[in-house]
N, C-alpha and C positions, 0 to 999 in steps of 0.2 A: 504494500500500500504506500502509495507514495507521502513524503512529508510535504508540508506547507508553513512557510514563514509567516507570522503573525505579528499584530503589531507594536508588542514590546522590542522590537529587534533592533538590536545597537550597533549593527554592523560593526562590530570589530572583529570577525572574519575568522574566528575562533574555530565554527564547524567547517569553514573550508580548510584547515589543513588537515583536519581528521577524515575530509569524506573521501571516500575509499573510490568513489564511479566519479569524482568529477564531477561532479552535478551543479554545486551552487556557486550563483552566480552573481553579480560579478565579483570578482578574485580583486585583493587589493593591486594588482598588475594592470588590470584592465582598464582601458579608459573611460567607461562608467562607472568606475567606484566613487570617484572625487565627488559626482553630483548624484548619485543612487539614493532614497531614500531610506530602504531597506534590498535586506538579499533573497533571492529569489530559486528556488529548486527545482531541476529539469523535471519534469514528472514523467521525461522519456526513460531516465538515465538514476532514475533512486531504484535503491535496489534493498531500500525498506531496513538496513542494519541498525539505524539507532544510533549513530557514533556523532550525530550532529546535535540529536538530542540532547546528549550527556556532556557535551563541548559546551552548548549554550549558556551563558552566566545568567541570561533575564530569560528563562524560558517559553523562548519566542518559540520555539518548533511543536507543530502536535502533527501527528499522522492525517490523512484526510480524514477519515471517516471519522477522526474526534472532534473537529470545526464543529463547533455551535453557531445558531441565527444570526451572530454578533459579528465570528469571525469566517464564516463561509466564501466575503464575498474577495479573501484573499485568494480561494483557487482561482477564482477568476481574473484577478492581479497578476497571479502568477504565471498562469497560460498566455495573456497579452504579453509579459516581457517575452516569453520566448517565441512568440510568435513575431514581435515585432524586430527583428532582424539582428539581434544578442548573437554571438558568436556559440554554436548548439556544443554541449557537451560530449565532449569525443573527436573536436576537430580538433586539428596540431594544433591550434590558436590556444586552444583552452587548455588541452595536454602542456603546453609550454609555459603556460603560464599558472598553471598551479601546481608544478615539477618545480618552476623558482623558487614559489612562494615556501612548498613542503623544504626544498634546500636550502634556502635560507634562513629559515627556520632553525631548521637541523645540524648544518652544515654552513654555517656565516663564510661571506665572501672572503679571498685569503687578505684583503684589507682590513678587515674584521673579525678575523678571527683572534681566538683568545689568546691574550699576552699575559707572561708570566710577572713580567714587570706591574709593578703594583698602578694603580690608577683610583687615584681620590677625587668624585664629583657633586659638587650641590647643585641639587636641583630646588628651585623657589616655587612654591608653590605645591599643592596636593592635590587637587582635581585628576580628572582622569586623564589629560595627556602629560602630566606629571607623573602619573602612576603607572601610563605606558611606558614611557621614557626607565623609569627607575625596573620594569619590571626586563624593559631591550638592554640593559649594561649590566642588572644580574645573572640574567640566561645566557650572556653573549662572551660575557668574561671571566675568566677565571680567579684574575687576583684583585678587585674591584669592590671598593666603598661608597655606598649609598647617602650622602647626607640630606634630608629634605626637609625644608622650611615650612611652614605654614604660619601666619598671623596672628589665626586665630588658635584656641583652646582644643578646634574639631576641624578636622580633616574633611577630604572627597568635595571641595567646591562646588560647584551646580549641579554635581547630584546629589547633597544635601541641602544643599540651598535653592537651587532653582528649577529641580524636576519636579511637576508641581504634585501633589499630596497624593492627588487620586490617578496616579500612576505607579504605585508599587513595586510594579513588576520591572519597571525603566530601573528600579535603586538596587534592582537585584547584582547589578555590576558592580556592586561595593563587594561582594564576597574574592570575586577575582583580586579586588586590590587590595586586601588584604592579606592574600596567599603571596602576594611581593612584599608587604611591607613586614609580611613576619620572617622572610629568608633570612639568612645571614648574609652579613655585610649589610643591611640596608640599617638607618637610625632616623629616627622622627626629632625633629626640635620644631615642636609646639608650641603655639605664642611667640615666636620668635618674628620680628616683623627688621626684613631686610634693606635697608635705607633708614630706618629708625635706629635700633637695639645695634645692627653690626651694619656697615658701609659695603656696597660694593666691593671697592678694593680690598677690605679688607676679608670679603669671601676667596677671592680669588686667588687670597694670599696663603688660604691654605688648601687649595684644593685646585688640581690640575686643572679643572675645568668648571664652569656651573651652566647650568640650564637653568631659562625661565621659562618658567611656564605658568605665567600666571591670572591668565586668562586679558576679557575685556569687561572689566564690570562698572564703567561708564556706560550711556545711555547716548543713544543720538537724535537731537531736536528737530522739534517742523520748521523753528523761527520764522513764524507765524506773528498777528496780535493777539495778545491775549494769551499764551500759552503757558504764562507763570499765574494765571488767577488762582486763585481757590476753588478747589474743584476739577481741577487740571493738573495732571500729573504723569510720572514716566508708568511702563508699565514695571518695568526693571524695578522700581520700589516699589511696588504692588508684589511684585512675585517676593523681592525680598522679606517685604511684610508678613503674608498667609503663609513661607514657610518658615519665620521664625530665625532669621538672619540679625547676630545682635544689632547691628546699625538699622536695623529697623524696626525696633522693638516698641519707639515713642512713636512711629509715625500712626496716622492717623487719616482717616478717609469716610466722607460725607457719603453714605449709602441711605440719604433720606428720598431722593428723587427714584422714579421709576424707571426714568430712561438712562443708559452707558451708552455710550460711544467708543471703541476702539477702534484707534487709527493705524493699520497696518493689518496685515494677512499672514501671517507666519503663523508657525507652531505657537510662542509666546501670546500670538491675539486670543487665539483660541482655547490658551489656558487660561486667561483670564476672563473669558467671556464665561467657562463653563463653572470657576470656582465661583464667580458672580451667582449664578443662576444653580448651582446645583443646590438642594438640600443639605441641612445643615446636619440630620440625624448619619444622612451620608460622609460627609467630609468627616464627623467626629469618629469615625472609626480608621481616620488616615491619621498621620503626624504632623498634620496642617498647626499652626499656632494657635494657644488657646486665645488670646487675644482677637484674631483674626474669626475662631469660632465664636466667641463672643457677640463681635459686631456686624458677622453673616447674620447671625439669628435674628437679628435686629431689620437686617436691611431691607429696604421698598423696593428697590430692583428688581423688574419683573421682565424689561427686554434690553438686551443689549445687541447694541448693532456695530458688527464687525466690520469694518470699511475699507475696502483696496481700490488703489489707483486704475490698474486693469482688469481685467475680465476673470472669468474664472479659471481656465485652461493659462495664465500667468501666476495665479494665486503662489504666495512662497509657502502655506502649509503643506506635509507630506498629506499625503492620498491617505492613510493609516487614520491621522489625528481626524481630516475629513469625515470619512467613514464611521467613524467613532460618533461625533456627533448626531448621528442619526437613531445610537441606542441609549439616548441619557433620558432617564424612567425623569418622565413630565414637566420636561423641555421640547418644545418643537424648535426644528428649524427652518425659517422662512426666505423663501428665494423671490423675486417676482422674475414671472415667467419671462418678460421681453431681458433682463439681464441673465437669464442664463441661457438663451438663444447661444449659439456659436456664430460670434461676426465671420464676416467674410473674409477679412484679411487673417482671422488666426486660422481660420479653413485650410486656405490656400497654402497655409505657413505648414501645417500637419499635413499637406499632401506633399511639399515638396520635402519635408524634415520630420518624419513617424515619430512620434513621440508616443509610446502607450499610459506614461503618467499623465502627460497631460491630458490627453483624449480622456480617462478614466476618471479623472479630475470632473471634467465637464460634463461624463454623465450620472455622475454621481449630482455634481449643483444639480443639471434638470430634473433628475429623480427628485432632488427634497423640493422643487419647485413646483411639483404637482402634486402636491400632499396637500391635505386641509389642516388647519391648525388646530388641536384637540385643546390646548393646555396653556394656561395662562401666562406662564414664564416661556419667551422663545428667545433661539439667539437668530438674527436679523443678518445675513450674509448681503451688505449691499458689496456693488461693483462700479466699476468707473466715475468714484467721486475722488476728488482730491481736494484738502484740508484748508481754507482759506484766513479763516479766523477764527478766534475760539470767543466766541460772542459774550456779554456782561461788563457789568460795573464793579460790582464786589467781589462777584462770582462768576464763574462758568454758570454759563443759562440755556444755550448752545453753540452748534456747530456750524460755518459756514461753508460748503464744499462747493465747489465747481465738477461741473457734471461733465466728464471725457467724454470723446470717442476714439475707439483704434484707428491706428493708422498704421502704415507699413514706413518703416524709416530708410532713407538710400542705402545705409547698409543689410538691410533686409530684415532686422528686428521690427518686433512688434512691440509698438510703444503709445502711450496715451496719450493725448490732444483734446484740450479744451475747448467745450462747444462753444463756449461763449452765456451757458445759461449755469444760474446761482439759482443753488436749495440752502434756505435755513434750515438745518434740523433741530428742533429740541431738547435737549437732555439738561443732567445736573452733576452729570460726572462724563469726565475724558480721560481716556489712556491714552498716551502715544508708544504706539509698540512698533518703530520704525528702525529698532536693531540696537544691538551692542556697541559699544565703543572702546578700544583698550587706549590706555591711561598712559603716561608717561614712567621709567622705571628710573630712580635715582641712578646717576652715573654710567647710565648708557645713554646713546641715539636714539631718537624717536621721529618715526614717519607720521605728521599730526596730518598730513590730507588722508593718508590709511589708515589710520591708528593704529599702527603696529612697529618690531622693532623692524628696522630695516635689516635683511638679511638672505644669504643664498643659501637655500636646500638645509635651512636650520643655522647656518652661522652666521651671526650677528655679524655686522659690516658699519665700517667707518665709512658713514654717507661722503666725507673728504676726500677720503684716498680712495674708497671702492673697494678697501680691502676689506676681507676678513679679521676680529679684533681677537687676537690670540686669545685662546681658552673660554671663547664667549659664545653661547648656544644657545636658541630659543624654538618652542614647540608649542603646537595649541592657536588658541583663537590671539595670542597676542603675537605670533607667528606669521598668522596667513587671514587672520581677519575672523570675525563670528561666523563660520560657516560650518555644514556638516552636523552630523549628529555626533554623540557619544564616540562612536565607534569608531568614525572618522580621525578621532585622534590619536588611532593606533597607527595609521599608515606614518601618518604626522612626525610621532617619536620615534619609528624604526627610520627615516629617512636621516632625522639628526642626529640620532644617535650611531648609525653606520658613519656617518660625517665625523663625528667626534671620535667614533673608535679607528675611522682612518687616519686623522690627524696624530690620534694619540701612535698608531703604530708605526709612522715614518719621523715621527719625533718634531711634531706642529707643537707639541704642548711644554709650559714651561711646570716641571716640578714644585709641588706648593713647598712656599720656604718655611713654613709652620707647621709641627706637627698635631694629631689630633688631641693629643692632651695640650695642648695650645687652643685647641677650637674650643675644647667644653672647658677650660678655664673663662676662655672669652664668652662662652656665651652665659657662663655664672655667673660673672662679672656685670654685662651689660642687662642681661635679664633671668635675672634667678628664681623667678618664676614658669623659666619652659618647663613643655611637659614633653614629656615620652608616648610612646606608645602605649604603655598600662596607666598611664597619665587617663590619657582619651579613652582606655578600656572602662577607664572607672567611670567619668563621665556618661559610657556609652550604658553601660550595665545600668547606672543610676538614671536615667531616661528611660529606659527598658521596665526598670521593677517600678517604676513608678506607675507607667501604666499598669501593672499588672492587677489582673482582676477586670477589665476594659477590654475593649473591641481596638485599641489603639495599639500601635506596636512600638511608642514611643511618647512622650511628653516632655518635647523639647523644652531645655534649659537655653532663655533668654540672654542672661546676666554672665558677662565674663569673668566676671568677680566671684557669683555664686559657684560658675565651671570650676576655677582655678582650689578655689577652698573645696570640693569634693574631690578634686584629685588630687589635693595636701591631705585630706584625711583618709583619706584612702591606703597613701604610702603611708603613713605615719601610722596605722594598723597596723598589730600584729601579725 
């Protein structure tokens, strides 16, 4: 019976080294991985062993015949990618390129392969292409030190903090990262904040090399009027907020009106439309913030309307997150029929350029476009308006958009164009969820038109000279921008880190001139409050038992203060 990917899948490409037929696809080699949603299995070429099952960290895989109503209509996702002109499992194409992926793996290029010479690296940051990174210089070398920073008190960056509550199965990838961070060689310094506590240089000074990876957790603006009122706000502190992000602990958000606004189409719209609108008896069995449940229970909110620039076949949310919306218990979702029409120019565009996400995209929009609305709370999918002002005096009152049309642009993209006609719309709260931004890092270069560090295939670059900045290496969304899922920042860390383990083996790197009992003096010294690994256990267990007796699998702790004294009295046990 063949398997089928479902849509907790992180692609990080875990069951294609294990599959035995070749089957899923695409391979991080192939050049649909970069933009893939999720991964995809031949159902000519499974031959039903199960080894992808048991690879999986978020148990995205079930056999067919166990799809339920909810997730059936992924065979059909899945028959379109290989129908739509994927390279079929069994051609040299595919053979070749996941014979690399198992050898490199298994067998690292002889640039990278293990050196017996020792090799000390900090990596900044803990999220998950921090933890790919850490997890490619444990398996790939032999005589190799792990040091990685994090800020805060608690580890796994946006998948504790920004996958939103009622997604569970997305957090299951915290178990893989924790099978790296308990190896040997690998050490956690918690609370430790880099630019703050220790300098730049003065990482560098003990350690061959450091990787950041420390994501993008700026936010980026309409600069619009009106976008700073009261009532207006990023979505990035919104998600910060309902999961319980300390710096967002006092914020606070007017859920008196009925109408939301979200500006933007991604994944991030739509997790904020649905925590808006979903049930509060439901979210309380998530590890959403009790604060956040508090002022759901409360809230007027009964329609939120999701807003993209273009059509629906442009939308930036996956097909998965889409689909999903269709089974949230009394929530409708409402389309009107002439915007989920397929225009002409994106027609013509899928005839000359197959696209099966997109196409599926669109007929998923006109399926919820012909539905009647049963249920008081809906989420409201408009299309080709763009954001003009955010209307009021004291407050957000609402929204001013100008209403597009597609056009085809000379270079053959499909892009929006203004008709010329303005819609007020209503509301008394606005998201803008128009993407991530990463931030500037003490003591390195910064690309502020990209947000990112400037750099080639992972190595940090003196914007000056063009060069490469000896023993400087960057991974993740502050690398190559917010894009990708999860899983995406596997490919990410095995590129820079074969970069850094090439470097290190023809002798790119300079030996740190401090040894490691120099580092944990230093970091006594400037913050003798880090925590460790059984640091965060304690934390983690103390959120754990605290639910216990609950439908919650957690009752996140707010207060860094209160983290930091549970894992002092923790060690301080017998």
């Amino acid at each position: 019976m063949p398997h089928v990917i479902t849509q907790s899948c992180c692609n990080d490409a875990a069951c294609v080294v294990v599959c035995p037929a070749n089957c899923i696809h695409p391979t991080p080699d192939e050049p649909d991985y970069a933009r893939t949603e999720i991964l995809y299995i031949d159902p000519r070429s499974c031959v039903d062993c199960g080894a992808c099952i048991q690879a999986c960290p978020v148990d995205a895989i079930v056999p067919h015949d166990e799809l339920t109503p909810q997730t059936i209509r992924y065979a059909e996702l899945n028959a379109l990618y290989f129908a739509g002109g994927s390279a079929p499992a069994g051609s040299p194409q595919t053979e070749i390129g996941i014979s690399q992926l198992v050898s490199q793996r298994r067998h690292p290029p002889e640039s990278a392969k293990p050196s017996e010479t020792a090799l000390r690296v900090a990596i900044v940051g803990s999220g998950p292409s921090a933890c790919y990174a850490a997890e490619e210089l444990l398996t790939r070398h032999s005589n190799v030190e792990v040091n990685m920073f994090e800020k805060l008190p608690t580890p796994w960056g946006l998948v504790r903090a920004g996958v939103a509550p009622d997604h569970p199965d997305t957090k299951d990838v915290i178990r893989s990262f924790e099978r790296t961070v308990t190896r040997p060689g690998f050490h956690f310094h918690l609370n430790v904040e880099i630019g703050i506590d220790i300098t730049h240089e003065e990482l560098l000074s003990h350690h061959d090399a450091v990787i950041y990876a420390v994501g993008a957790h700026g936010d980026r603006r309409l600069n619009i009027p009106g976008e700073d009122l009261p009532g207006s706000h990023s979505a990035t502190d919104f998600v910060a907020w309902y999961n319980g992000h300390p710096r967002a602990a006092d914020f606070t958000f007017d859920l008196s009106s009925e109408r939301a606004v979200v500006i933007g189409n991604g994944n991030v719209a739509l997790d904020v439309a649905r925590i808006l609108l979903t049930d509060v008896d439901n979210l309380s069995r998530t590890d959403a913030a009790d604060h956040a449940l508090v002022a759901l229970a409360e809230s007027r909110v009964n329609e939120v309307v999701v807003l993209g620039r273009r059509g629906p076949a442009q939308a930036a949310y996956t097909t998965p997150e889409l689909l999903a919306l269709g089974h949230l218990n009394g929530i409708d979702v409402v389309v009107e029929p002439a915007e989920a029409e397929l225009d002409a120019h994106t027609a013509a565009w899928l005839r000359a350029y197959p696209d099966p996400t997109a196409q599926f995209k669109s007929s998923i929009t006109a399926e919820y476009a012909t539905r009647s609305p049963r249920n008081q709370r809906r989420i409201t999918l408009r299309y080709l308006g763009s954001p003009l002002e955010v209307l009021g005096v004291d407050r957000a009152r609402g929204l001013r958009i100008a209403l597009n049309e597609l056009i085809t642009a000379p270079d053959g993209r499909i892009q929006s164009n203004p008709t010329g006609v303005i819609e007020d719309l209503e509301c008394g709260l606005i998201m803008r969820s128009v993407g991530y931004r990463g931030e500037p890092v003490q003591g390195l270069p910064f690309d502020d038109a990209r947000a990112l560090l400037p750099n080639t295939e992972g190595r940090v670059v003196d914007p000056t000279a063009g060069t490469p900045i000896r023993g400087v290496y960057t991974t993740g969304w502050i690398k190559r921008g917010p894009s990708g899922v999860i899983g995406t920042n596997k490919k990410c860390a095995l590129e820079t880190v074969s970069g850094l383990l090439a470097d290190h083996s023809v002798g790119r790197l300079t030996a740190p001139e401090r040894s490691r009992r120099e580092l944990e003096a230093l970091i006594e010294q400037r913050q003798p409050r880090a925590l460790d690994y059984d640091g965060w256990q304690a934390i983690n267990q103390h959120e754990q038992s605290t639910a216990h007796g609950t439908s919650r699998p957690r009752v996140k702790i707010l207060n860094i203060e209160e983290m930091l004294q549970i894992a002092s009295s923790d060690r301080a046990s017998p």
